[in-house]
VMD Tcl script that draws the C-alpha trace (Angstrom):
set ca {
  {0.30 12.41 -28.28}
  {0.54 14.72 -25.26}
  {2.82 13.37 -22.45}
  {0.51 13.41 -19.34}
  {1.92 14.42 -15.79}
  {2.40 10.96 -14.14}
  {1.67 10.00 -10.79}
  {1.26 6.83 -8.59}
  {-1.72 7.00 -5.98}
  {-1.09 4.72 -2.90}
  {-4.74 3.80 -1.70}
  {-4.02 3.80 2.78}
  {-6.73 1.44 4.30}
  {-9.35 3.99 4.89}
  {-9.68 3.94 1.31}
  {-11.61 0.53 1.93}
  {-12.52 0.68 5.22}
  {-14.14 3.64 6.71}
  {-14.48 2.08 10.18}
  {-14.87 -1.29 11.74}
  {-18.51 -1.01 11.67}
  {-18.81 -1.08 7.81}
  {-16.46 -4.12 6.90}
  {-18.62 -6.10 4.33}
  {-17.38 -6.75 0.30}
  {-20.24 -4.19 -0.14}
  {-19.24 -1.77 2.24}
  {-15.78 -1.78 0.83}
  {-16.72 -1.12 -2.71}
  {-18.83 1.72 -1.58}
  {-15.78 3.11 0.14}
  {-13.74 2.67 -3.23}
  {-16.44 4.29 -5.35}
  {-15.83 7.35 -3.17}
  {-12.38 7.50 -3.58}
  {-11.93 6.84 -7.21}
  {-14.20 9.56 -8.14}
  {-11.33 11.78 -6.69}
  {-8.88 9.89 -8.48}
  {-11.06 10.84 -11.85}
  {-10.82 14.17 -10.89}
  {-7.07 14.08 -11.37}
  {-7.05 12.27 -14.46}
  {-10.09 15.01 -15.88}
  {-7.56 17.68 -14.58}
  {-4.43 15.94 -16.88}
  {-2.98 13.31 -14.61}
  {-1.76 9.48 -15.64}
  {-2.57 7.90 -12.59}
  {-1.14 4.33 -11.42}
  {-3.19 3.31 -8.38}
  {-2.14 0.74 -5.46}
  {-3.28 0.21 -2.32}
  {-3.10 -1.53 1.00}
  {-4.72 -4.81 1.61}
  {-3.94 -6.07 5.76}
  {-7.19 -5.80 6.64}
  {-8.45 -8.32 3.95}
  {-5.41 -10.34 4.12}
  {-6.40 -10.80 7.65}
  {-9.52 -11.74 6.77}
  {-8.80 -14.73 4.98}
  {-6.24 -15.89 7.17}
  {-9.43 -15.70 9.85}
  {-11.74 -17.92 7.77}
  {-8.87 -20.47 7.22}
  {-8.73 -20.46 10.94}
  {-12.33 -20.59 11.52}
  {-12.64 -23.98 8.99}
  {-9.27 -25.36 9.20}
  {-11.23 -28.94 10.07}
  {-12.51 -28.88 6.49}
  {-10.34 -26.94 4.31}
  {-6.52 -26.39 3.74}
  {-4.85 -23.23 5.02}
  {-4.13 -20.21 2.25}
  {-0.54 -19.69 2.30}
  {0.75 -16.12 2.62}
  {1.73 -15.11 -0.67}
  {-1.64 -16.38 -1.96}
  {-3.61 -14.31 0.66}
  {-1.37 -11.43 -1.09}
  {-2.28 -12.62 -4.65}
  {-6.39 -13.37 -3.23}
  {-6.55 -9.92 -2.44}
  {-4.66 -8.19 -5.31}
  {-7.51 -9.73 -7.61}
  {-10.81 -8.81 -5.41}
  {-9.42 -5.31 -4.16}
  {-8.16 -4.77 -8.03}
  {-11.80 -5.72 -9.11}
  {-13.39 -3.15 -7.04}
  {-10.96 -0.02 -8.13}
  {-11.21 -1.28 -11.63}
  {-15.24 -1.76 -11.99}
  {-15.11 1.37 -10.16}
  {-13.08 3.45 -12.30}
  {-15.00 1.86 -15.41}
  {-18.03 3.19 -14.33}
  {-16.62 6.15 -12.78}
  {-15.44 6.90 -17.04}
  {-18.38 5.86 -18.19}
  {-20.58 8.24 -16.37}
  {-17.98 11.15 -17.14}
  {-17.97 9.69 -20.75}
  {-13.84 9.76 -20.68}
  {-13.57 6.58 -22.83}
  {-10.73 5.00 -20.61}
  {-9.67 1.68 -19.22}
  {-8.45 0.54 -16.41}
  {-6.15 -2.81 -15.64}
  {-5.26 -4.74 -12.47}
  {-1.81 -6.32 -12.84}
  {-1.05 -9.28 -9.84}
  {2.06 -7.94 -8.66}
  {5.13 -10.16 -8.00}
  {7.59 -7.97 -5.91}
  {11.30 -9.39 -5.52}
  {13.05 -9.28 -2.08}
  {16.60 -10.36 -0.92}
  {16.51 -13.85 1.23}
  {19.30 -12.24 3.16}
  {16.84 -9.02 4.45}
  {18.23 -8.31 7.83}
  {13.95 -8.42 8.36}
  {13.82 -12.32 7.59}
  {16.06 -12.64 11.61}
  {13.36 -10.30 13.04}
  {9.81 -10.78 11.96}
  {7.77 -7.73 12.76}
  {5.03 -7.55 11.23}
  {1.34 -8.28 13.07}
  {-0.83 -10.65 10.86}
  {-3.69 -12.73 11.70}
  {-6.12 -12.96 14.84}
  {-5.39 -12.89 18.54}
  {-4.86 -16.50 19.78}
  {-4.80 -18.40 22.81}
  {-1.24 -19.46 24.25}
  {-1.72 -23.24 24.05}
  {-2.68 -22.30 19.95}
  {0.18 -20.41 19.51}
  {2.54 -23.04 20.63}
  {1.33 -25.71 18.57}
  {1.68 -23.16 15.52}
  {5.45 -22.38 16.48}
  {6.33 -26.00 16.48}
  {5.50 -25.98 12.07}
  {7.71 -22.86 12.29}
  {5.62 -20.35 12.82}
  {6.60 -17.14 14.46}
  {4.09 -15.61 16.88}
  {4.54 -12.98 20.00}
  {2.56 -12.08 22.97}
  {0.67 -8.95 22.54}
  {-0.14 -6.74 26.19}
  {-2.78 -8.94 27.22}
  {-4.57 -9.47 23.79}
  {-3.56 -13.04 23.12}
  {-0.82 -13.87 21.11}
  {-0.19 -12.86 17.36}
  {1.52 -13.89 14.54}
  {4.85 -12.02 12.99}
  {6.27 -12.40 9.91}
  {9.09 -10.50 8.39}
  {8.83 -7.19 6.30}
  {11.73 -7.13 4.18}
  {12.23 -3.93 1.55}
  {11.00 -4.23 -2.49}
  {13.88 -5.16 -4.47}
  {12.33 -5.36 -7.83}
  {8.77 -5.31 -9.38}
  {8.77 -8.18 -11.30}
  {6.04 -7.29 -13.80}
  {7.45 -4.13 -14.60}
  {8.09 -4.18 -18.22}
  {4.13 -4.87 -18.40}
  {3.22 -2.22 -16.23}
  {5.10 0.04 -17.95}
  {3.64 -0.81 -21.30}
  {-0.23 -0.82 -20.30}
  {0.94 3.32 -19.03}
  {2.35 4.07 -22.26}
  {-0.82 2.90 -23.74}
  {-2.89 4.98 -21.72}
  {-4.27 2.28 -19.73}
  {-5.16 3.25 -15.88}
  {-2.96 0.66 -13.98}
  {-3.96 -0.92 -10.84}
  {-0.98 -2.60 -9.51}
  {1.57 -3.61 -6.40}
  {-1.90 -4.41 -4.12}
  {-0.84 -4.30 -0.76}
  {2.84 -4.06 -1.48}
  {3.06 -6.71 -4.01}
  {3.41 -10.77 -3.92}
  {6.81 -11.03 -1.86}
  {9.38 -13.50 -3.88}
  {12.37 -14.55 -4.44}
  {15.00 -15.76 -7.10}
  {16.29 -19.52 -6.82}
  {19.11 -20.25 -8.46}
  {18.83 -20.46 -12.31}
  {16.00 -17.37 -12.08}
  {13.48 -19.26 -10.46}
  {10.97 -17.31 -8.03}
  {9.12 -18.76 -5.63}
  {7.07 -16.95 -3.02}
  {7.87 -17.03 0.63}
  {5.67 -15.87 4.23}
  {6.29 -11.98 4.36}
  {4.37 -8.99 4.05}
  {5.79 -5.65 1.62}
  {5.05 -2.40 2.89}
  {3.32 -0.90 0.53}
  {4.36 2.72 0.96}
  {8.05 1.39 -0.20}
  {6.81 -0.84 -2.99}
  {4.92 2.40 -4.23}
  {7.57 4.29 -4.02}
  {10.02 1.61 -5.63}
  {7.30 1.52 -8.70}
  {6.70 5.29 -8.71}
  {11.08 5.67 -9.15}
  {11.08 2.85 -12.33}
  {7.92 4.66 -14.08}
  {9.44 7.83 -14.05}
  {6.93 9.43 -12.08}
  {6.48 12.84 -11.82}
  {4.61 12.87 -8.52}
  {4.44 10.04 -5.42}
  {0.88 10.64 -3.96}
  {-0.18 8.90 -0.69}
  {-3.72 8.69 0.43}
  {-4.22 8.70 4.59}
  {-7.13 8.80 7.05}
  {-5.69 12.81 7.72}
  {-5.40 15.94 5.41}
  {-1.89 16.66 6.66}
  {0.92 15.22 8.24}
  {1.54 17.14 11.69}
  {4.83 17.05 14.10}
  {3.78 16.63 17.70}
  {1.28 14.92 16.17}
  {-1.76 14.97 19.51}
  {0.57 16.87 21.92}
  {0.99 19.98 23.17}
  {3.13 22.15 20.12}
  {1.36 19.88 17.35}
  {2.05 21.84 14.40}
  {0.37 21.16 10.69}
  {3.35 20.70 7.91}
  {1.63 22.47 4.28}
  {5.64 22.32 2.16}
  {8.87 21.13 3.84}
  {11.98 19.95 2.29}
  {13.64 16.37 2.14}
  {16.16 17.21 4.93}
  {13.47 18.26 7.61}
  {11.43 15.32 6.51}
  {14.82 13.48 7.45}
  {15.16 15.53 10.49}
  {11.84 14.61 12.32}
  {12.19 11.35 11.39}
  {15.47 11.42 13.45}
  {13.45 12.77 15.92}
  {11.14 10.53 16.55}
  {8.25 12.35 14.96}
  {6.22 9.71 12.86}
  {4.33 6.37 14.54}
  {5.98 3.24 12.90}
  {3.72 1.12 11.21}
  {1.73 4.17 10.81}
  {2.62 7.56 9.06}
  {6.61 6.59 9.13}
  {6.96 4.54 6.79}
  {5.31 6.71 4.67}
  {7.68 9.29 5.26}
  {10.50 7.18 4.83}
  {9.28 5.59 1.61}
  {8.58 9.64 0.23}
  {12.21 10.73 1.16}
  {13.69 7.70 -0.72}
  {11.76 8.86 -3.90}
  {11.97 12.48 -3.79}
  {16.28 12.24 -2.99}
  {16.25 9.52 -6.11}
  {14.39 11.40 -8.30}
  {14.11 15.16 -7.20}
  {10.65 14.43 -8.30}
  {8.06 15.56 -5.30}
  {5.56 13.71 -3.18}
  {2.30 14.77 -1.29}
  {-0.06 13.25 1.54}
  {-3.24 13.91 2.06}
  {-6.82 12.35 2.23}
  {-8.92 11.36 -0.65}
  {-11.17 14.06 -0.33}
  {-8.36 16.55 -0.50}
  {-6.54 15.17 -3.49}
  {-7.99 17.81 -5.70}
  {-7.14 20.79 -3.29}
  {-3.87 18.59 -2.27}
  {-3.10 19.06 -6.04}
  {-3.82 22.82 -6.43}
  {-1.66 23.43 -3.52}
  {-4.07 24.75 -1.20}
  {-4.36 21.57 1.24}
  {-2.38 18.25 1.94}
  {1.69 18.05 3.03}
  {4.26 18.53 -0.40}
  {7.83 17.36 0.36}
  {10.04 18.61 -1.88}
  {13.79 18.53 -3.20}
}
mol new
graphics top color blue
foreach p $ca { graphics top sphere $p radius 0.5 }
foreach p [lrange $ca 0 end-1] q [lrange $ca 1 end] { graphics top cylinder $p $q radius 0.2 }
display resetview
């Protein structure tokens, strides 16, 4: 058999969620539909594509409806939001990219694998939870929640918020599997929303703890052990700009690892937003001295062909 160009597609949220007006299950799938047909186009054009994808806004979701009947029904516990969500989200890119061959007649399959993704109980992120989960809650709620350990903060004027930590992907536990289903020319759905955070108790036990992955660095963790030759992330914009909204903005089409270090240094990319992106890119491409490219789903093709999207290179 041919080896196939490999790549790893990380799905941002708009890939679900065009806007906060169109929020339903339905809605969602709709806005999958759309994007996998551009992730066809790249396997019609040669690609082996692994797909993953974000999942805070439907993590947040479910934490809201535990809220809303926690009088009736127990609370979902982090890592099984994460797991929830891997399952549902990896149903609708699945059923979509079955029909999505079907139609094009490409006699393909495609595979959701629930994720487990090893971090290190000593992650300087576990002394400094960061990351926003959850809805806005009163002060007298928030309290209560911090007295079962909870960690929340006070967010200008909105209510207060839960944090949790973020700590950085270790190891993809369900590798080997992943890994196999490629080599057998299954498309592989996998690492939803930056994969189940765990960790090893002694004697190689995992258990799964309160934390969120990002899943730009989990992609680009899985994209380094698959050998992949490209490290594509899907975003709301068609390229990645410096100045990004002020005077001197400036479009990036090709830049080098080194200026993608050097505008991080400079402040150039909104955490929790298009820098950790950036960061999770560099780590691959100076690992590898494979390349990686941003753009928006309906770009991918052109993105591809060189004529659109951001390429950072060796």
């Amino acid at each position: 058999m041919s080896a196939k160009k490999l790549a790893v597609v990380a799905l941002g949220g708009n890939a679900l969620i065009l806007d906060k007006n169109r929020k339903t299950v339905p809605d969602q799938f709709d806005a999958v539909k759309e994007t996998v047909g551009h992730i066809v186009d790249m396997i019609e054009e040669g690609w082996q594509v692994i797909v993953t994808h974000g999942n805070g806004p439907q993590v947040g979701f479910i934490l809201r409806r535990s809220e809303l009947s926690i009088h009736e029904l127990h609370p979902v516990p982090l890592d099984y939001c994460g797991a929830d969500t891997q399952g549902a989200i990896g149903y609708m890119i699945q059923k979509a990219l079955r029909n999505e061959f079907h139609k094009r007649e490409l006699g393909l399959q495609a595979v959701t694998v629930v994720t487990q993704v090893e971090v290190d109980p000593d992650d300087p992120a576990f002394d400094n939870p960061s990351k926003p989960i959850g809805s806005f809650l009163d002060e007298a709620t928030a309290r209560e929640r911090m007295e079962d350990g909870q960690t929340f903060v006070e967010d200008a004027g909105r209510g207060w918020r839960r944090v949790v930590p973020s700590p950085k992907p270790m190891r993809i536990v369900e590798i080997d599997a992943i890994q196999n289903l490629v080599d057998n020319k299954f498309i592989v759905v996998a690492v939803g929303g930056g994969g189940i955070p765990v960790v090893e108790r002694p004697g190689g036990f995992i258990r799964g703890i309160e934390a969120v992955i990002d899943k730009d660095f989990a992609s680009g963790l899985l994209a380094e052990l698959v050998g992949a030759d490209l490290l594509l992330i899907s975003t709301a914009i068609e390229k990645v700009a410096i100045n990004f909204n002020q005077p001197g903005q400036k479009w990036l089409d090709e830049i080098r690892v080194e200026e993608a270090e050097r505008y991080i240094q400079a402040g150039h990319f909104a955490p929790g937003s298009m820098l950790p992106k950036i960061q999770a890119i560099v780590k691959f491409v100076k690992t590898t001295g494979k390349k990686a490219l941003i753009t928006d789903p309906p770009n991918m093709k052109r993105a591809l062909h060189g004529e659109t999207g951001t390429r950072i290179v060796p």
